[in-house]
C-alpha positions as semicolon CSV with decimal commas, in nm:
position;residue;x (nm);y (nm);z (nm)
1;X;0,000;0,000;0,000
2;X;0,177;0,333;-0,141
3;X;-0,014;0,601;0,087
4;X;0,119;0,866;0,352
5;X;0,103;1,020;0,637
6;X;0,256;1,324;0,802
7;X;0,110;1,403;1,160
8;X;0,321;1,675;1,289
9;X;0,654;1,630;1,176
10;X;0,960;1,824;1,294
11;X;1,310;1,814;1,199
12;X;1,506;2,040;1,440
13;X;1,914;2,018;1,373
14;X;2,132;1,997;1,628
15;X;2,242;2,389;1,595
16;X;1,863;2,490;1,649
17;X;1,794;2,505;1,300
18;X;1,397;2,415;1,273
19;X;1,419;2,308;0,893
20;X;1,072;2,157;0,937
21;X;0,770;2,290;1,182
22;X;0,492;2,060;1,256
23;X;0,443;1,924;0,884
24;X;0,129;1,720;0,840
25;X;0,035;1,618;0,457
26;X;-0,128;1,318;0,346
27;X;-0,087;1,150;-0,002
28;X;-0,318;0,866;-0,083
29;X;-0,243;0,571;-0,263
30;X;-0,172;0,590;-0,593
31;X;-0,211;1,009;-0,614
32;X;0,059;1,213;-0,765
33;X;0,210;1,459;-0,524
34;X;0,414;1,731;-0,597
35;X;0,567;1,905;-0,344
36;X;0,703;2,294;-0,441
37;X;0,890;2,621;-0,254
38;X;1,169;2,817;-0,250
39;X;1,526;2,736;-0,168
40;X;1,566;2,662;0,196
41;X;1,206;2,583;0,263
42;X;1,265;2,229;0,421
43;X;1,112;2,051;0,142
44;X;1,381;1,792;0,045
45;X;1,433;1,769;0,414
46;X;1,058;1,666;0,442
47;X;1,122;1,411;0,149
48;X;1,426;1,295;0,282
49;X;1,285;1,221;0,635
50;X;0,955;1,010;0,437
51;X;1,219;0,790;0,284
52;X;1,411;0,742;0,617
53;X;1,766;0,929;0,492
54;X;1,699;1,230;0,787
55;X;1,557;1,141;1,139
56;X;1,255;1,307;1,279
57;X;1,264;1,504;1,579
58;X;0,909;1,448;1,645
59;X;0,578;1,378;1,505
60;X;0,455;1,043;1,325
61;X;0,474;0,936;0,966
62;X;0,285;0,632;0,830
63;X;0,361;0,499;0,541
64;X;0,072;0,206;0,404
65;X;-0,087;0,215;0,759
66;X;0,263;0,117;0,916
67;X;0,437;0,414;1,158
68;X;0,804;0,413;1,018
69;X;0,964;0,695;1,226
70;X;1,264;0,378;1,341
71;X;1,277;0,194;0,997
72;X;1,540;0,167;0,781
73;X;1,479;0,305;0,423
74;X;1,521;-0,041;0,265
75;X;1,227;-0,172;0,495
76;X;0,994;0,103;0,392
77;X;0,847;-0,027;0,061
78;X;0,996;0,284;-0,142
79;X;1,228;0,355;-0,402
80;X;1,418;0,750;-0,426
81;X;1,564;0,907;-0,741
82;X;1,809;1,146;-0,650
83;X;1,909;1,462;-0,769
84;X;2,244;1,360;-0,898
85;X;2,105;0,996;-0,958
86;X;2,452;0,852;-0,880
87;X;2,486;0,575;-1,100
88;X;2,843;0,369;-1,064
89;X;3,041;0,512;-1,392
90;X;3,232;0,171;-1,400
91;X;2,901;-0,022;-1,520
92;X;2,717;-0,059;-1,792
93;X;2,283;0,110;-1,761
94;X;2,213;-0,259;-1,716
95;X;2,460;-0,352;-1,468
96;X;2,383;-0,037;-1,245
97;X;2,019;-0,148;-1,248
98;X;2,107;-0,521;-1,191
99;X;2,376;-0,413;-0,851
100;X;2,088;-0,220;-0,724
101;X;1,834;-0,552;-0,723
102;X;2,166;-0,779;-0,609
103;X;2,206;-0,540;-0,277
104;X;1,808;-0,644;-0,253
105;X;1,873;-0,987;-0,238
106;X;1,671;-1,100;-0,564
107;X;1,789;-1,381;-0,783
108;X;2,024;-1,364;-1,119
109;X;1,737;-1,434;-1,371
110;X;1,474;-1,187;-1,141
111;X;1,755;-0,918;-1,220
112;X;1,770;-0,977;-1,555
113;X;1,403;-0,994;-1,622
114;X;1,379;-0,702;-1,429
115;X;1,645;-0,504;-1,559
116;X;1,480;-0,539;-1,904
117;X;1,154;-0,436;-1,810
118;X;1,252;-0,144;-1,692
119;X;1,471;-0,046;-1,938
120;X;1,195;-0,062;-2,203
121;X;0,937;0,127;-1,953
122;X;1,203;0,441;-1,939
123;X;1,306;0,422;-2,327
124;X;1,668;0,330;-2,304
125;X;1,638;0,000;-2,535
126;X;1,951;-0,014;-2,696
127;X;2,146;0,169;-2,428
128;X;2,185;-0,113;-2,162
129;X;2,575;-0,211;-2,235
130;X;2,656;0,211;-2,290
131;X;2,828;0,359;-1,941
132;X;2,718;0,683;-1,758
133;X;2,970;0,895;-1,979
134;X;2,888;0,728;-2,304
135;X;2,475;0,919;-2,179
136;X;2,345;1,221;-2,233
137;X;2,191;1,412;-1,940
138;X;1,800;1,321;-2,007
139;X;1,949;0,931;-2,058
140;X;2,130;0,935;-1,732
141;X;1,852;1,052;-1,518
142;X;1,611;0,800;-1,739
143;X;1,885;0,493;-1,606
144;X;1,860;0,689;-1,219
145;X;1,450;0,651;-1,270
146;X;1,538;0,258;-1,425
147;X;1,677;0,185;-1,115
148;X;1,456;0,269;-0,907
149;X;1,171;0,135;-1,071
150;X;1,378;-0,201;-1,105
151;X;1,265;-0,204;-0,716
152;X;0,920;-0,251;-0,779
153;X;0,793;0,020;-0,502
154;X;0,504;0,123;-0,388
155;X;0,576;0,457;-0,333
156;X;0,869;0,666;-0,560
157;X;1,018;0,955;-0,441
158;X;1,201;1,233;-0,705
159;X;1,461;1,525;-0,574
160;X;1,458;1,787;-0,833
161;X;1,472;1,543;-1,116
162;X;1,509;1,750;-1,407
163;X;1,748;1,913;-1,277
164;X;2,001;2,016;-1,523
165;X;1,809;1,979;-1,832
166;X;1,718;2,177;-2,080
167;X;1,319;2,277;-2,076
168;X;1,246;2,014;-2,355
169;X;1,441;1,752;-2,180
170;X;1,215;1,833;-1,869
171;X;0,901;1,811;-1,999
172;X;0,953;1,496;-2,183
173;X;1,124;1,358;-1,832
174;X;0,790;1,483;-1,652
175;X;0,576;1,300;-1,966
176;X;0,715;0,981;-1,859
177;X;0,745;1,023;-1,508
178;X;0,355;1,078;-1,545
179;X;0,291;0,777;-1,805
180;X;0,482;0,544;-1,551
181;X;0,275;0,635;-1,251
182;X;-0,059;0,572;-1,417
183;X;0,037;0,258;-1,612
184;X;0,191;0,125;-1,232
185;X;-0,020;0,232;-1,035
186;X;0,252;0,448;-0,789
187;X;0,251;0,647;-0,566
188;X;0,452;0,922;-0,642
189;X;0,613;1,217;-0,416
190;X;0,830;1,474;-0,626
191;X;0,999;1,752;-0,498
192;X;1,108;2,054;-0,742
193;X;1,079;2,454;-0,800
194;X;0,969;2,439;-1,149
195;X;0,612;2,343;-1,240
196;X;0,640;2,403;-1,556
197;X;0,552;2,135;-1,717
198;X;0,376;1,899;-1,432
199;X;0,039;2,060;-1,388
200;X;-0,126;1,832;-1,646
201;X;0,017;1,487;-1,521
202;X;0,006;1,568;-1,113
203;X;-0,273;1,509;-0,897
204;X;-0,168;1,785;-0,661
205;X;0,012;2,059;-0,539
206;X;0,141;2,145;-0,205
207;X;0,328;2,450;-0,115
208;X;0,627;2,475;0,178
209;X;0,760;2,788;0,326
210;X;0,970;2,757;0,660
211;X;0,888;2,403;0,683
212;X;0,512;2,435;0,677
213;X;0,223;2,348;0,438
214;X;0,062;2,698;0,312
């Protein structure tokens, strides 16, 4: 079950920073949530502390009816593309997708049947033996997304991730960020500044300033 939910969340740092002030959202399963602000706001902290990289300082999130403030990010049914996507340059599209579903403990021919599905869902068929520098910019986040998706999550979370492209390369990067979470059914919590091109494939919008819902 991909749905959440924020009941007064805080994220206080250690030098009194208060990067997040009594948050409570709630995305349902399956909706597509975009999450928007300025620099600074605490939204990729918010994001961050859903897929268990940041600890809460207080507050409750539930993620599919479960309370997952203490669990580990690989026990919380999710799957994060990150800004920078960080794909290992020593391996081939396919082999970065296949590493992350060996670290999940799944079987060689799962990986491979995996690996291929998801390489056809994100349009890289014919890229899986090229390496991160042999990619353009829109290919390299579409491996990133690949990845992920090779997870099979309930719930996908996106950092900024058209970051760095051109406004073309965005929008068709939103497209099939859109096409992907009504043909699977996700869940899908994106953070960005630029909604340029996502009002027609989101479900909704939901503004942060100083670590609150407006």
């Amino acid at each position: 079950m991909g749905s959440i939910t924020l009941n007064n969340v805080d994220k206080v740092y250690d030098n009194g920073f208060h990067a997040v002030n009594q948050l409570s959202l709630e995305v349902a399963e399956g909706e597509f949530l975009v999450l928007v602000g300025p620099s600074g706001c605490g939204k990729s902290t918010a994001l961050r502390m859903i897929a268990g990289l940041e600890t809460i300082s207080g507050g409750e999130m539930v993620i599919g009816g479960r309370v997952v403030n203490d669990l580990d990010p690989k026990d919380r049914d999710i799957a994060m593309v990150f800004q920078s996507y960080a794909l290992y340059p020593h391996l081939s599209v396919r082999d970065n997708i296949a590493f992350s579903l060996e670290l999940a403990g799944t079987s060689k021919s799962e990986r491979d049947a995996r690996a291929d599905t998801v390489i056809k869902q994100v349009g890289l068929d014919g890229f899986e033996t090229r390496f991160p520098s042999e990619l353009s910019g829109g290919m390299i986040k579409r491996a990133g997304l690949a990845r992920a998706l090779a997870l099979d999550p309930d719930i996908l979370f996106l950092d900024e991730p058209t970051s760095g492209l051109d406004p073309i390369g965005a929008a068709e990067f939103d497209d099939l960020i859109g096409t992907l979470q009504k043909t699977l059914g996700l869940t899908v919590f994106m953070v960005t500044h630029d909604l340029d091109s996502l009002y027609s494939i989101c479900d909704r919008i939901a503004a942060l300033a100083d670590g609150k819902v407006i």
